[in-house]
N, C-alpha and C positions, 0 to 999 in steps of 0.2 A: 530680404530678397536673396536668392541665391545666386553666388558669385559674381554677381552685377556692377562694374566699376563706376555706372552713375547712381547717382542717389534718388532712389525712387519711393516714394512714398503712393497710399493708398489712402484717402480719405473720402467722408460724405461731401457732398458737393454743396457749392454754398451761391447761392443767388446772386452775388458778387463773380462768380465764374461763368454767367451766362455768355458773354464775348466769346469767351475762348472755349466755351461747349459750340457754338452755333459755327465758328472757324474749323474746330475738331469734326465735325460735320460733314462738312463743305469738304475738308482735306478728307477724311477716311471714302465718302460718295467720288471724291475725282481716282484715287488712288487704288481702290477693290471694287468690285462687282459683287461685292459680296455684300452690302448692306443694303436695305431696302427700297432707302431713295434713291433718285439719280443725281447725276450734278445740277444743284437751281432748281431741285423740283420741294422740296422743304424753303418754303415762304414763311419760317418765323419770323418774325419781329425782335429786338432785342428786347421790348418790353413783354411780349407771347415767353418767351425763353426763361426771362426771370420770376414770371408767373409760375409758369413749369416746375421750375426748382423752388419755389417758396413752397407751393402745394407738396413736393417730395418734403421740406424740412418738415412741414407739418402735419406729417403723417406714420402712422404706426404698419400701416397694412406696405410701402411702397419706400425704397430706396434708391436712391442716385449717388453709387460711387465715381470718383475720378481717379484715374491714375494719374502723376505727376512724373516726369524722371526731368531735375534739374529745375524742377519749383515750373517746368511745362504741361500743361496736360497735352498725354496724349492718347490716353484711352479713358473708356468708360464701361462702366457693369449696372445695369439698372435689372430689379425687382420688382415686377408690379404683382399686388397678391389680388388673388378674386373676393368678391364679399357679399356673392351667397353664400348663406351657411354651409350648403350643401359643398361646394368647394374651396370653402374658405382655408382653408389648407395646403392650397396649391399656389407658388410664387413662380410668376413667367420671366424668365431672363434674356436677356438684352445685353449686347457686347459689342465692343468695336475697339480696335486697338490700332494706331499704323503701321503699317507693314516694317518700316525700320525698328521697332520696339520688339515684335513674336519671334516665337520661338526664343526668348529667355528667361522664361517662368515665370515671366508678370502676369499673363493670363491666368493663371495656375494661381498666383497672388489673389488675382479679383474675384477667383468663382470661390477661395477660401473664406475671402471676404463676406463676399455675398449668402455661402452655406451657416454659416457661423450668425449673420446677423438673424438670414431665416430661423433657424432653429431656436435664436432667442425673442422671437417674437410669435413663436408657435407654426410656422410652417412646416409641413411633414415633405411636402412635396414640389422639387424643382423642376421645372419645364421648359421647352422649347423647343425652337427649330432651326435647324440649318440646312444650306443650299445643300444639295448632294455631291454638288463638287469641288464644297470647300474642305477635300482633306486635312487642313491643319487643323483648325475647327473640331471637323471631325477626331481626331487622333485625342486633340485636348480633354474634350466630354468625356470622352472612352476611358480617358488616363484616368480622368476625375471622377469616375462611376457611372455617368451619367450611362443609359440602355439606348438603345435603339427601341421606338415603339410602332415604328408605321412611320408609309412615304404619303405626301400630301402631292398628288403628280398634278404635272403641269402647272404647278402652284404659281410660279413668272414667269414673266416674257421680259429675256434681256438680249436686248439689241435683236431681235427678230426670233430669236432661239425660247422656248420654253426651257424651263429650269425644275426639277422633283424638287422638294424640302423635306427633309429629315426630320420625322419629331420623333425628340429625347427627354426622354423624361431621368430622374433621380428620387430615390424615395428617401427619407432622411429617418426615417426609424424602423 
């Protein structure tokens, strides 16, 4: 990590960490508008959770990193890969970090993570989407290559207001 006085670590997520992904949840939904769910609207289970994450250990197409800083997590990067042939190629990415954690190159950490493991499992291409008015988000992807490909409008309704989504894509060769 760069410059970073706590000790942060990046690892695959292990079934054993489902508590504290479903907590990391709950905390990133109360604290941004920027992730999908709301607060209480994700009804896993602890047992649903570590279902979840056994399915990622045992899988070559899909990954579930965690960020840790202080043996905590507090972020995450997930990969889900498609598996028709036709796009089997293509890994969709997923992020959430708390707001006390951005902006110190941990993100930058996880999308390294996540590029690196893609390309050793043969994915050519990264993808996804973000709110339009998540410029930090934003800025991150751009940093990291990621294009701009098209706006998906009116994509959510938060708090009464429609929201655009950004879809970015990254080609990896």
């Amino acid at each position: 990590m760069r410059e970073y006085k706590d000790i942060a670590v990046i690892r695959h997520a292990r079934v054993a960490d489902a508590k504290h992904i479903l907590n990391l949840s709950e905390k990133l939904a109360k604290e941004s508008h920027f992730m999908l769910h709301e607060v209480g609207e994700q009804q896993l289970t602890l047992e649903q959770q570590e279902s979840i994450l056994s399915d990622f250990t045992l899988s070559s197409s899909k990954v579930f990193w965690v960020l840790e800083v202080n043996k905590c997590i507090v972020g995450f990067c997930i990969g889900i890969g498609s598996t028709a042939r036709r796009n089997k190629h293509n890994l969709y990415c997923v992020m959430g970090i708390q707001t006390a954690y951005t902006g110190k190159g941990l993100g930058r950490e996880l999308l390294n993570s996540l590029e690196l493991w893609a390309s050793q499992h043969g994915f050519t291409r990264l993808e996804l989407t973000v709110m339009a008015h998540n410029h930090k988000a934003i800025k991150l992807y751009l940093s990291h290559g990621f294009e701009q490909e098209g706006i998906k409008r009116q994509s959510l309704k938060i708090e009464s207001e429609y929201v655009d989504e950004i879809y970015m894509s990254k080609l990896l060769v």
